[in-house]
LOKEKE-274539 format. One record per residue: residue in three letters; x, y, z of N, C-alpha, C in turn. Coordinates in steps of 0.02 Angstrom, whole numbers, plus 32768, in hexadecimal, padded with zeros to 4 digits. Layout:
residues N
   resn    n_X    n_Y    n_Z   ca_X   ca_Y   ca_Z    c_X    c_Y    c_Z
    Ala      X      Y      Z      X      Y      Z      X      Y      Z
...
//
This chain:
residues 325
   resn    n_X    n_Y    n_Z   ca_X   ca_Y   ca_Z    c_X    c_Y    c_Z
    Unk   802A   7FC4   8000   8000   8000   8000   802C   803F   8000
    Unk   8016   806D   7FD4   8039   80A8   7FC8   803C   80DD   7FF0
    Unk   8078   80F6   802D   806C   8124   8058   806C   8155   805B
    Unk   801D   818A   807B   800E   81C1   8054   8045   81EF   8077
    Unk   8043   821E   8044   8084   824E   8050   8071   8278   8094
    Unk   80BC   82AF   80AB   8096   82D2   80E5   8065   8312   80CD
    Unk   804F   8334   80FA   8018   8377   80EC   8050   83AD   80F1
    Unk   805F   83DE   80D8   8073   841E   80D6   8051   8458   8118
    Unk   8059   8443   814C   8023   8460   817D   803A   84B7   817E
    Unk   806B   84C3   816E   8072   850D   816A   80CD   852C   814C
    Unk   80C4   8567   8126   8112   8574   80F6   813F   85AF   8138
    Unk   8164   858B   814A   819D   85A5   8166   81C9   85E7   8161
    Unk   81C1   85E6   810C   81EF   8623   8106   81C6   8655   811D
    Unk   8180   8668   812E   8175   8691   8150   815A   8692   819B
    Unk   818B   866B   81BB   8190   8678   81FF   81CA   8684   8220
    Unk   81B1   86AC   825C   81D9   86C4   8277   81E5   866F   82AA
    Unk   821B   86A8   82D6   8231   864B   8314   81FB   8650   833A
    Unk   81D3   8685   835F   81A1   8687   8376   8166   8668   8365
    Unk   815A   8672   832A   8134   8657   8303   8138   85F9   82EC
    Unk   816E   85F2   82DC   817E   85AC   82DD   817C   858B   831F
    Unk   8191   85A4   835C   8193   858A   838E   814C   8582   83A7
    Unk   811C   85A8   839D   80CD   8596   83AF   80B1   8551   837E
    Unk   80C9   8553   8339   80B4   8523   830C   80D0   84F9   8329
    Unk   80FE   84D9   8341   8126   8491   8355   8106   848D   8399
    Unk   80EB   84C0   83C6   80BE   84B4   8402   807F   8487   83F5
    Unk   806C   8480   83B0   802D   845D   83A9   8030   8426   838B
    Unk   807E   83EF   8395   8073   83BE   8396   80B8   83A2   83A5
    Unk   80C4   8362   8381   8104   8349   8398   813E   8349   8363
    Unk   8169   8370   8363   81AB   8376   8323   81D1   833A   832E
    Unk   81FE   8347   82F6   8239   830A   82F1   824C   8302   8322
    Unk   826D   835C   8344   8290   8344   8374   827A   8347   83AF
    Unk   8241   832C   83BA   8218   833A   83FD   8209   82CA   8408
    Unk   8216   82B4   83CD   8214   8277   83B0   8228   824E   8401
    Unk   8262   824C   840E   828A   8239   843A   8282   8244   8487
    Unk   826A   8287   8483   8253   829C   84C6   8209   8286   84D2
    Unk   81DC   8286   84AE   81A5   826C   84A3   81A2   8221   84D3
    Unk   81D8   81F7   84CE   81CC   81B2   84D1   81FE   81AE   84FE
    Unk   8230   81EA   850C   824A   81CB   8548   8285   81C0   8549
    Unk   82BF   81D0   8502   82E8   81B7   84F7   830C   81F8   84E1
    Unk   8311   8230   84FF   833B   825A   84ED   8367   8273   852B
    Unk   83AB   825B   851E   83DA   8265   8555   83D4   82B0   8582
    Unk   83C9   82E1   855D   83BE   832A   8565   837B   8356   857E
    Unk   8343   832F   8573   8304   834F   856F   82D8   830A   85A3
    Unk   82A3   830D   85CC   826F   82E9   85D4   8222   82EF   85CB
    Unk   8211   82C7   85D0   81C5   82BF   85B0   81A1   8302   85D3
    Unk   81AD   82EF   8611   819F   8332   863B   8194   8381   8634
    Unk   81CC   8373   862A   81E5   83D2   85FF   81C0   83E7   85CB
    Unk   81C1   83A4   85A1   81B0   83B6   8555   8155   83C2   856B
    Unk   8143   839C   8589   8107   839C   8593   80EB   83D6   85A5
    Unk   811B   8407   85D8   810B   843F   8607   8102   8472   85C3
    Unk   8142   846D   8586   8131   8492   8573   8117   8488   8530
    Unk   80EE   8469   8527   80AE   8451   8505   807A   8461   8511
    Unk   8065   845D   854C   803D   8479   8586   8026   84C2   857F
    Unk   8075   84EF   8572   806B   852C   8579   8076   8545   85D4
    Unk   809A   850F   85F3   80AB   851B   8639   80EF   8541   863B
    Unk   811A   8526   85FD   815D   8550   8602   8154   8558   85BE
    Unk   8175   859C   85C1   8174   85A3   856F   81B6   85A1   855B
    Unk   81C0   8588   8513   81FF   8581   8503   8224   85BA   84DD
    Unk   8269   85D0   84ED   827D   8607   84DB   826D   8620   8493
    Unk   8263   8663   847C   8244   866F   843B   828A   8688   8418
    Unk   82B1   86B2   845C   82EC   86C0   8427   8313   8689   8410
    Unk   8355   8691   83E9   837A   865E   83D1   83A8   8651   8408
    Unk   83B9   8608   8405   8403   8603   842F   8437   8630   842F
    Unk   846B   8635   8456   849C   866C   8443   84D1   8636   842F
    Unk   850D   8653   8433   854D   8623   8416   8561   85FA   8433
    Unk   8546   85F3   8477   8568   85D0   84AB   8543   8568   84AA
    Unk   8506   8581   8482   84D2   854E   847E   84EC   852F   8448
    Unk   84F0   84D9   8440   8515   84B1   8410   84C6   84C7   83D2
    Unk   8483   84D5   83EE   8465   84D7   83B9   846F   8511   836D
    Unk   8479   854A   838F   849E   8594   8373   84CB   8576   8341
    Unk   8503   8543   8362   852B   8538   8315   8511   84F0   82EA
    Unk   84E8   84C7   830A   84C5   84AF   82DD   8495   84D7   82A3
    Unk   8468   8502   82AD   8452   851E   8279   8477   854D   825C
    Unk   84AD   856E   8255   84E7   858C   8249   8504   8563   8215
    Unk   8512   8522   822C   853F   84FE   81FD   8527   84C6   81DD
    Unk   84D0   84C9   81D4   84AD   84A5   81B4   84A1   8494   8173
    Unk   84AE   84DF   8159   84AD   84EE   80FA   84FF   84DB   80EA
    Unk   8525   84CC   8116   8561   84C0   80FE   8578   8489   8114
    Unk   8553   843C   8134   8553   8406   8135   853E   83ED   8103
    Unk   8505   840F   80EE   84D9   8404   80BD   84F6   83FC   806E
    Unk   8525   8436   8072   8544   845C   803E   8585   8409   802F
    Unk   8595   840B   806A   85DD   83CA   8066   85AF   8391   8054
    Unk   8577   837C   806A   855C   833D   8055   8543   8342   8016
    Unk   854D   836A   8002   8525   8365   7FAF   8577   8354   7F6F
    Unk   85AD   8370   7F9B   85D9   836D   7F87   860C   833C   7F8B
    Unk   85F2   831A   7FC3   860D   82CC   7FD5   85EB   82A2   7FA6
    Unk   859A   8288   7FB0   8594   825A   7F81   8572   8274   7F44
    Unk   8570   82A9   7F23   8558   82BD   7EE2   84FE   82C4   7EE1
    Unk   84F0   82B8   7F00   8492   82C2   7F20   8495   830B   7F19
    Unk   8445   831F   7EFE   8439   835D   7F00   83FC   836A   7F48
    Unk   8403   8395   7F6B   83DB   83A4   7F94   83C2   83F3   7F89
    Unk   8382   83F7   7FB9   835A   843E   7FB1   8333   8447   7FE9
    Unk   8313   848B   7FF8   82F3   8493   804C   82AF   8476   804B
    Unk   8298   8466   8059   8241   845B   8066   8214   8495   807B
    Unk   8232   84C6   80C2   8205   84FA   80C6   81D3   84E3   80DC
    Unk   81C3   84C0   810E   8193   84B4   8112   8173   8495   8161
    Unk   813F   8489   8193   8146   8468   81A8   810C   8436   81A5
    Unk   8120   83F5   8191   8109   83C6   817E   80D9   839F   81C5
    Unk   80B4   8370   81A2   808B   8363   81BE   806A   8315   81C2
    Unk   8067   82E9   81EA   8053   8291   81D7   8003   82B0   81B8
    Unk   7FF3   829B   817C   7FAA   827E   816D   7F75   826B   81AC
    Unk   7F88   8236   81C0   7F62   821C   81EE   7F58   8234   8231
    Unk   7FA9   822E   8258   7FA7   8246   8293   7FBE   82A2   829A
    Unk   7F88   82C7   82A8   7FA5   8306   8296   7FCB   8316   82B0
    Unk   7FB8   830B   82EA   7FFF   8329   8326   804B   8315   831F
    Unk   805D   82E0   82E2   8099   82D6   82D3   80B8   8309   82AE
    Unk   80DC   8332   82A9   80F6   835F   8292   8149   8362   826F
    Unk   8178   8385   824B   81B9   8382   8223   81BB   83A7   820C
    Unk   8202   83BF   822B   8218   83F8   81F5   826B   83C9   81CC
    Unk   8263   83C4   8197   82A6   83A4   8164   82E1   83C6   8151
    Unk   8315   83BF   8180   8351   83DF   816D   8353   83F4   8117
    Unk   834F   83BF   80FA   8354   83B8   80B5   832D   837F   8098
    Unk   831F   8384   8048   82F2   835D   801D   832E   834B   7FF8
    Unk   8337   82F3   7FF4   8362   82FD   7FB1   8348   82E6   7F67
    Unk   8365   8300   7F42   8333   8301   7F00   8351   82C1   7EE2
    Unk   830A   829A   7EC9   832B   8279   7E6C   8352   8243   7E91
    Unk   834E   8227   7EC8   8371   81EB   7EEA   834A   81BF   7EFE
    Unk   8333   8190   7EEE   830B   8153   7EFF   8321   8130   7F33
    Unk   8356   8128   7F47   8377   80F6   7F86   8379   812A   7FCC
    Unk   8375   8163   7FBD   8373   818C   8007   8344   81CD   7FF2
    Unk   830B   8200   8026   82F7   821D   8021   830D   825D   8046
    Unk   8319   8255   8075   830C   8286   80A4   8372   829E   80C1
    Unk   8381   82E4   80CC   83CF   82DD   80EE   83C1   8309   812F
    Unk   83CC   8300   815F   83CC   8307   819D   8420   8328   81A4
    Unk   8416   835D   81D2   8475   8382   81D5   8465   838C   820B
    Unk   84B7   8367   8228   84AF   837A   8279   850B   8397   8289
    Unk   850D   83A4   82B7   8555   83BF   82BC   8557   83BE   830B
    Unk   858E   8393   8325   85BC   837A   8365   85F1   83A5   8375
    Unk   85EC   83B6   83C0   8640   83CF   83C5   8667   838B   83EF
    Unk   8696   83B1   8422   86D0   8368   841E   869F   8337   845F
    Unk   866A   836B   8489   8648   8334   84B9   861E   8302   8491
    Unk   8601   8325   846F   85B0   830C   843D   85C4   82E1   8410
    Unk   85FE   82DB   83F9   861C   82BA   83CE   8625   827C   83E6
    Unk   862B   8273   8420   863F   8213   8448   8606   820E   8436
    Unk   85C8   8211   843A   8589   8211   8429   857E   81C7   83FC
    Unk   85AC   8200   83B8   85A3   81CD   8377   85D8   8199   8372
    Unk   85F6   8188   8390   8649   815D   838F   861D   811B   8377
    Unk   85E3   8105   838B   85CE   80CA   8390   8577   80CA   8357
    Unk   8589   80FA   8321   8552   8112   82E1   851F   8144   8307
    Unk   84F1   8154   82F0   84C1   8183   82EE   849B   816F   8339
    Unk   84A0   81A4   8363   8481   819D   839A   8436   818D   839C
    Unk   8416   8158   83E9   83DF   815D   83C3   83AB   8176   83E4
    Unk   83A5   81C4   83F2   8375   81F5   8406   8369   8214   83A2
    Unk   83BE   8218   8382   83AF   822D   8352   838E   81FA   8308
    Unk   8397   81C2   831B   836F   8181   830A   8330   819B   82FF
    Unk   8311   819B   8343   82D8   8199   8352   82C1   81D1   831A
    Unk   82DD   8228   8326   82C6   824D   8303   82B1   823E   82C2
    Unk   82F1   8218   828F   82E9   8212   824E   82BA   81EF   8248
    Unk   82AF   81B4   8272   8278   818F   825C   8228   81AC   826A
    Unk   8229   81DC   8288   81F3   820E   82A6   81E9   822A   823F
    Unk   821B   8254   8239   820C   8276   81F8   81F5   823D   81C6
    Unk   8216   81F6   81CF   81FB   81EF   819D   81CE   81A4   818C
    Unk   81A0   81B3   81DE   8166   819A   81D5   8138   81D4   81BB
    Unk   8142   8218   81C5   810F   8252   81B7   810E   8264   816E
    Unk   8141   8245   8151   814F   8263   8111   8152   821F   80E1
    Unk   813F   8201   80F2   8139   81AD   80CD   8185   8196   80B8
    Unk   81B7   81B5   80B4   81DB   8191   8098   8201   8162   80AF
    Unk   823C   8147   808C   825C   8102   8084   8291   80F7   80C2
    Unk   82C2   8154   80A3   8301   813B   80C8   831A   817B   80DA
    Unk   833A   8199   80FF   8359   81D8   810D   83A6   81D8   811A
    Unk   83DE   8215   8103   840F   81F3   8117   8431   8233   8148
    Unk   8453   823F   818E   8463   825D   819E   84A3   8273   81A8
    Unk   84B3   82AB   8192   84FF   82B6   819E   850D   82D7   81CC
    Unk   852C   82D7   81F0   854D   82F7   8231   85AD   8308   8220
    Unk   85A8   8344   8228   85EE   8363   822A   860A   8368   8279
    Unk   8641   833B   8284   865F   832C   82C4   8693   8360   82D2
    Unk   867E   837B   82FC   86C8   839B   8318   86E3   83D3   82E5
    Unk   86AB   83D7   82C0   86C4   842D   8289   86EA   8428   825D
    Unk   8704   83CC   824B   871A   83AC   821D   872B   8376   81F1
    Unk   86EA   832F   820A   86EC   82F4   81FD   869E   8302   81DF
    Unk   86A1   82EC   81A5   8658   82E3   8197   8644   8293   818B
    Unk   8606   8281   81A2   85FE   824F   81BC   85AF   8240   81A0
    Unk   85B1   8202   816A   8567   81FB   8149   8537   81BA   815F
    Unk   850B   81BC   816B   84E3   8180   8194   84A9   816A   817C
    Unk   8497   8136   8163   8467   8138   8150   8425   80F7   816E
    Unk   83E6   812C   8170   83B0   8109   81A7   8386   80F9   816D
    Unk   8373   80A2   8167   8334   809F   815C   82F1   8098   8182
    Unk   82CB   80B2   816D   8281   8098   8180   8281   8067   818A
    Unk   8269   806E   81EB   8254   802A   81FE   821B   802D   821B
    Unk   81E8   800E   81F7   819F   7FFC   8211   8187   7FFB   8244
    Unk   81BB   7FC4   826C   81BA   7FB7   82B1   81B0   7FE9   82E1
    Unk   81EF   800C   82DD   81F1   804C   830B   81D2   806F   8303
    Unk   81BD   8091   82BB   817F   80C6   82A5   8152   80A2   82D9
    Unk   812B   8069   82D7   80EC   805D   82E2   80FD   805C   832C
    Unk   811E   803F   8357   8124   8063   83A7   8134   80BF   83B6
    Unk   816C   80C9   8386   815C   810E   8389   812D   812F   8394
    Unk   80F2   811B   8359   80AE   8143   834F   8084   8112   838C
    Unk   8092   80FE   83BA   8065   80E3   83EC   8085   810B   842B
    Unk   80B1   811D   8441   80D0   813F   846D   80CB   817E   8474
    Unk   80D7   81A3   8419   80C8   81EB   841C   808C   81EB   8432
    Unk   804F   81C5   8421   801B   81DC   8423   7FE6   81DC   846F
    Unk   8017   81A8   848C   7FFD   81AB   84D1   802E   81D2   8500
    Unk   8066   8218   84F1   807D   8249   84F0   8055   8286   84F2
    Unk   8039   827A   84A1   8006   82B5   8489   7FC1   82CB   84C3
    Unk   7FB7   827A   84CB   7F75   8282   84E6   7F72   8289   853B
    Unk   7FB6   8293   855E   7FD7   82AF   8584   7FD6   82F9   8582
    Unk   7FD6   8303   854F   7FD7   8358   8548   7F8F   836B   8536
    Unk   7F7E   834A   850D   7F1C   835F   8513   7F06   8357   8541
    Unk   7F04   8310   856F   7EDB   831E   85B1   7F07   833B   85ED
    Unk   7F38   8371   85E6   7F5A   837D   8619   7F78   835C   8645
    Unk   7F82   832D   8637   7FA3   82EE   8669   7FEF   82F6   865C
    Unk   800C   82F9   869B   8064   82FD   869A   808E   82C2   869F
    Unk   80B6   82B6   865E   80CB   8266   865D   80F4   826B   86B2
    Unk   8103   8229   86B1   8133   8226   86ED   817D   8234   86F2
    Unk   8193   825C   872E   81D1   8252   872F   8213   822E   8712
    Unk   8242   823B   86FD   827D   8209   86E9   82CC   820B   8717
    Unk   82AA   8234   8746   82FC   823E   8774   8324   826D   874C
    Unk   8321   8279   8714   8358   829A   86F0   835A   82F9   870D
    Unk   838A   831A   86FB   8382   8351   870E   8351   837D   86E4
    Unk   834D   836F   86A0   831F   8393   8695   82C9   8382   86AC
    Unk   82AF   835A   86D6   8283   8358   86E2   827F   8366   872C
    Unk   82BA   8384   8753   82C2   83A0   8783   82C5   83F0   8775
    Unk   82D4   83F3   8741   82C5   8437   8729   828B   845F   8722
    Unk   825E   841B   86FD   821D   8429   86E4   81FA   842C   8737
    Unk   81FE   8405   8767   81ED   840B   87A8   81F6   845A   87AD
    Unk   8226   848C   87BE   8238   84B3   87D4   820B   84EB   87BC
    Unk   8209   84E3   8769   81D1   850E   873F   8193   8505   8762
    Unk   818B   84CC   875A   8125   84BA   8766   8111   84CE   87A2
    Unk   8140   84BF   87CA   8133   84C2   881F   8153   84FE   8849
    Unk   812E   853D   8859   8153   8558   887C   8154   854B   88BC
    Unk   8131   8533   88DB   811C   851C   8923   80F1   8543   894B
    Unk   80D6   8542   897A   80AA   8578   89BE   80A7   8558   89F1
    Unk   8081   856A   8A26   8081   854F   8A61   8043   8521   8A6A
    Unk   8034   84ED   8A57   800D   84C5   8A4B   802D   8489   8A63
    Unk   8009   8454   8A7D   801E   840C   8AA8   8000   83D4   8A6B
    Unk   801B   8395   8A73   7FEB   836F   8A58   7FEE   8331   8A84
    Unk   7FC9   82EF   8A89   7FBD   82C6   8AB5   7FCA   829D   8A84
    Unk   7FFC   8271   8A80   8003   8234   8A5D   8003   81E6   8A67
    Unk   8003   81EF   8AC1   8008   81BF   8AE6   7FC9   817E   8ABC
    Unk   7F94   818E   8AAD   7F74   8153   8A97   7F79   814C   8A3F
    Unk   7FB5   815C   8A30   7FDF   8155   89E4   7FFE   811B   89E8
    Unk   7FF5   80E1   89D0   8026   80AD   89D4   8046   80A7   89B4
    Unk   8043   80B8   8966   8075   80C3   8931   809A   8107   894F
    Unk   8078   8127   896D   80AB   815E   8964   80E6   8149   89A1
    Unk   80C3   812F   89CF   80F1   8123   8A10   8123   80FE   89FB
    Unk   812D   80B6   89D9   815F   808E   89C8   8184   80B1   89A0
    Unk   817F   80E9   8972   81AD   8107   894B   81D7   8132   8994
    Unk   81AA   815A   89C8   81DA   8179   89F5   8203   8141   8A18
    Unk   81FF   810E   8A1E   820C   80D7   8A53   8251   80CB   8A1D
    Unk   8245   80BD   89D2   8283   80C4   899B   82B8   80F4   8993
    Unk   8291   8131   89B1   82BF   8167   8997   82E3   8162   89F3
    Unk   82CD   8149   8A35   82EA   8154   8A4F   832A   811F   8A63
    Unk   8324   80E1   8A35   834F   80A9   8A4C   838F   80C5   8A0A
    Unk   836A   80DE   89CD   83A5   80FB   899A   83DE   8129   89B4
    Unk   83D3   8162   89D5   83F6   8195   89F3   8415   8178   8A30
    Unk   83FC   8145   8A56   8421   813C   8A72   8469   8113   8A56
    Unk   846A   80D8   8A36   848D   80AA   89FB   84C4   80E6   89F1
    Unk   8487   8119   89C1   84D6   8156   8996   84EA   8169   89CE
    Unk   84C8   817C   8A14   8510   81A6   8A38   8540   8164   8A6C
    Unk   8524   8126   8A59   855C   80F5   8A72   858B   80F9   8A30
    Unk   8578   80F5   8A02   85AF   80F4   89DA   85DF   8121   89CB
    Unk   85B4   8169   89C5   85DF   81A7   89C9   862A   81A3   8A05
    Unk   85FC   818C   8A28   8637   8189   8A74   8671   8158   8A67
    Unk   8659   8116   8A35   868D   80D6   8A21   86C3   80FE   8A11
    Unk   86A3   8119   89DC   86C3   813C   8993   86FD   817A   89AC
    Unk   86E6   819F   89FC   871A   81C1   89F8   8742   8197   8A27
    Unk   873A   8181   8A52   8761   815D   8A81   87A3   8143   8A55
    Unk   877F   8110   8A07   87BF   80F8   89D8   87D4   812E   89BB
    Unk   87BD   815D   89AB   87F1   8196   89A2   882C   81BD   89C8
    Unk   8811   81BA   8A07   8835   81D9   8A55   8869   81B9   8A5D
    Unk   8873   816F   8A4A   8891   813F   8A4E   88D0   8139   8A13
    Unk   88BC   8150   89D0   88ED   8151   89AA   8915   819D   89AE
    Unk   88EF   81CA   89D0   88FD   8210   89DF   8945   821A   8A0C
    Unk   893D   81E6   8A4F   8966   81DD   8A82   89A4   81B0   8A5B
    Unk   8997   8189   8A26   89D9   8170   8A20   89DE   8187   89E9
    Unk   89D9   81B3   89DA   89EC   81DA   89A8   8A33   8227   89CE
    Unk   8A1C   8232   89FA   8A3E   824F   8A18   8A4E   82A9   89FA
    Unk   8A80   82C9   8A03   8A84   82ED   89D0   8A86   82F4   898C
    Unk   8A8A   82BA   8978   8A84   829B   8914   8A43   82C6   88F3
    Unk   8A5D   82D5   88B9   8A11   82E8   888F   8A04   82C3   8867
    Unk   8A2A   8285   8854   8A0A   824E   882F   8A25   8210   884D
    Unk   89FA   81D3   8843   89FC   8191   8850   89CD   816A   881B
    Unk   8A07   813A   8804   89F0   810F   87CF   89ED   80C7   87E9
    Unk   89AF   80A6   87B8   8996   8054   87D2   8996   8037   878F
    Unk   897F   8005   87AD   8975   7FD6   8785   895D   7FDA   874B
    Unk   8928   8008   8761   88E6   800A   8729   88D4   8058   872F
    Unk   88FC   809A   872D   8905   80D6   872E   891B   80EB   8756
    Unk   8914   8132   8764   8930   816F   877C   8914   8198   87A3
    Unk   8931   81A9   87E2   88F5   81E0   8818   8932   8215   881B
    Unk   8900   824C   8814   893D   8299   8824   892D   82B1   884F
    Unk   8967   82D2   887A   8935   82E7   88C7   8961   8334   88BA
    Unk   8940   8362   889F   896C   83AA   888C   8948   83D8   88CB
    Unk   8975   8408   88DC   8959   8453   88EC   8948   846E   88CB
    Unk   8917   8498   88D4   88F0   84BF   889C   8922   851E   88B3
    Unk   891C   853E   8884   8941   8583   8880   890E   8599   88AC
    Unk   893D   85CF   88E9   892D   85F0   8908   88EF   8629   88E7
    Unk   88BB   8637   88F9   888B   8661   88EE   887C   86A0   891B
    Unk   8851   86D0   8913   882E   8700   894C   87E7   86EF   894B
    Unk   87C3   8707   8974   8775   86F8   897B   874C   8731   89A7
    Unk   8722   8755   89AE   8701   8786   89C4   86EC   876F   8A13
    Unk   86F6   8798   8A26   86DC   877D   8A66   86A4   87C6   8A83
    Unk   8678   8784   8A51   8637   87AD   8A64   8619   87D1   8AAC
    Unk   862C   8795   8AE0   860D   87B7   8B10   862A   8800   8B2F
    Unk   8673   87F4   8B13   8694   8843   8B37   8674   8872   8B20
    Unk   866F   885D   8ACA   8652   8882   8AA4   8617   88AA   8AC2
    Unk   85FF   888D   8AD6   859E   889E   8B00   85B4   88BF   8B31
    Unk   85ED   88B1   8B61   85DB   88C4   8B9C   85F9   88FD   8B9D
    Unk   8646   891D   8B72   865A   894A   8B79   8646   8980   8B39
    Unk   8616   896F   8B02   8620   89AE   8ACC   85BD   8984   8AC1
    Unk   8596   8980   8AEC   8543   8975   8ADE   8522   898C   8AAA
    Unk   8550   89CA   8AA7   8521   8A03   8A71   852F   89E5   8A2D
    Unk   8581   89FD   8A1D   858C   89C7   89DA   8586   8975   89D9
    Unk   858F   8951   8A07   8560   890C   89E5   851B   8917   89E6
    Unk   84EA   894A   8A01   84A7   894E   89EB   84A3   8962   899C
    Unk   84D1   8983   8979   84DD   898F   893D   84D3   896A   8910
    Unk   84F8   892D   8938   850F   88E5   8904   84EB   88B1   88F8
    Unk   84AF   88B9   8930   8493   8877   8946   8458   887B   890D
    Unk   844C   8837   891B   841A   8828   88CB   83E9   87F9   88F3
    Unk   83A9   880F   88F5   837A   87E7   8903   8364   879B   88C7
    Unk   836A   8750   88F2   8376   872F   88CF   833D   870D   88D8
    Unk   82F9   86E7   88B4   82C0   86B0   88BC   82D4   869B   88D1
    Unk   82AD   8679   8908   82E1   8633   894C   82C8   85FD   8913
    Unk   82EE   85B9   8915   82E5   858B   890C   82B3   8555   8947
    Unk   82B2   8518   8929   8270   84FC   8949   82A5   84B0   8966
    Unk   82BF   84AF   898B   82DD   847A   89B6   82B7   8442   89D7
    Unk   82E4   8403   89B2   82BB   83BD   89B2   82D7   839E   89FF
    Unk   82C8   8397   8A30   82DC   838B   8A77   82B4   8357   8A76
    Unk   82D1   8320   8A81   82D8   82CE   8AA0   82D5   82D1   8AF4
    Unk   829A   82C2   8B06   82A0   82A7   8B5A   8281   8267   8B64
    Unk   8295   8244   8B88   826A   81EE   8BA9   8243   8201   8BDE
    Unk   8216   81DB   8BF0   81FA   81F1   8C3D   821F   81A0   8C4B
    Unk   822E   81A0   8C9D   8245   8180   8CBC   81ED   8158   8CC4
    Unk   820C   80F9   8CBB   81E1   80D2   8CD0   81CE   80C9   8CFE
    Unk   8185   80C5   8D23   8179   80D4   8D71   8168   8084   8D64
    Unk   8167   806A   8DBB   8152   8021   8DCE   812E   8029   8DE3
//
């Protein structure tokens, strides 16, 4: 059966990022693909959800330079530019953001279209620096898997191939086919994602920091109690979190004790070598440091100058009640 092509849901070249960034709020993009289901090292379901939601909104300006994304779209027309010139393929923009037929809320925007090629459709440009780059040592990561195969269940086609420029000078060509398989769990995951975000329901936690983040957004806190005592799911998770913390701070304590230990016979040395590596025990260069409180107590007026009123943060405090007999 012949797979219908994607919908043209709206033309790009006349939007602004503001503008684009509300259009990708109303459903799920390539690269939302990964986070969607759970599998994006960087992002959680959580977050993405919050700001789906419209609970956090996502920045409208552009990254600045400091953001690996800034020189990804920077050096996109000129990955682009080397892959056409590596294997002789003609490519062109789409403009567009595309759309699944069926499931609307699937959404794509296509680095590139390549033309007049029957064995691959679609080129995907990504660009690594020297951290992001271990990434790929072992082929195409697979949060970015996931994406391609996101575009190109929405867009019917066969095969996509992605190039990634490593390190600002390895170019590096990959190529994903369409796999059924994953499309069809894909499109069962996004969609009980989606419908997370229609009925307002907040996926669950993943421990990761960005969904400690997304905590921090959603929740400012007040003075409000809650009674959980007849929670039984909730109680065995506290009863978990309190046998865990205890474990990490026995171990924390292992961990320095064997350190304290190679410290002492280490003696004045700044290196000691084993078996199986190397421990350096250096002084760090003498520094200065403010000493605020003089600061306060002898010149009040100028540190009132300085001082910067800061939002308190919302502090997670662990207590047991002692078991009565």
């Amino acid at each position: 059966m012949k797979k219908r092509s994607a919908l043209r849901l709206v033309d790009t070249r006349t939007l602004d990022r503001e503008q684009w960034l509300e259009v990708r709020q109303g459903g799920i993009g390539s690269s939302d693909a990964a986070t969607a289901v759970g599998l994006n090292p960087y992002k959680s379901p959580l977050e993405l959800w919050a700001e789906k939601t419209g609970r956090v909104v996502a920045h409208a300006e552009s990254p600045g330079m400091e953001d690996p994304r800034y020189w990804g779209t920077l050096l996109e027309p000129f990955v682009a530019t080397a892959y056409q010139e590596k294997t002789g393929r003609k490519v062109r923009r789409v403009n567009a953001v595309l759309q699944h037929p069926t499931f609307n809320f699937m959404l794509a925007n296509i680095d590139r279209e390549i033309v007049g090629c029957p064995d691959v459709q679609i080129l995907e440009c990504k660009t690594a620096g020297e951290f992001g780059a271990r990434l790929w040592k072992d082929g195409v990561p697979d949060y970015v898997q996931l994406q391609v195969q996101h575009q190109l269940a929405v867009t019917g086609k066969g095969a996509a191939d992605v190039a990634v420029l490593l390190c600002g000078q390895q170019l590096e060509i990959h190529r994903i086919a369409r796999d059924e398989d994953v499309i069809a769990r894909l499109i069962v995951l996004e969609t009980r994602f989606w419908e997370c975000v229609e009925n307002d329901i907040p996926p669950a936690v993943d421990g990761s920091e960005s969904s400690a983040r997304a905590l921090r957004q959603l929740y400012q806190g007040n003075d409000t109690s809650l009674d959980f005592t007849g929670d039984e799911s909730l109680g065995q998770t506290f009863e978990a979190l309190v046998a865990a913390k205890a474990e990490l701070e026995a171990r924390e304590l292992e961990a320095e004790r064997l350190k304290q230990t190679i410290q002492q016979a280490m003696g004045d040395a700044s290196t000691a070598r084993f078996a199986h590596g190397v421990v350096t025990f250096k002084r760090s260069r003498d520094g200065t440091a403010l000493d605020t409180k003089r600061l306060i107590a002898e010149c009040p007026d100028v540190a009132a100058m300085y001082t910067v009123t800061r939002p308190g943060s919302r502090r997670f405090v662990l207590s047991r009640t002692s078991d009565t007999v």
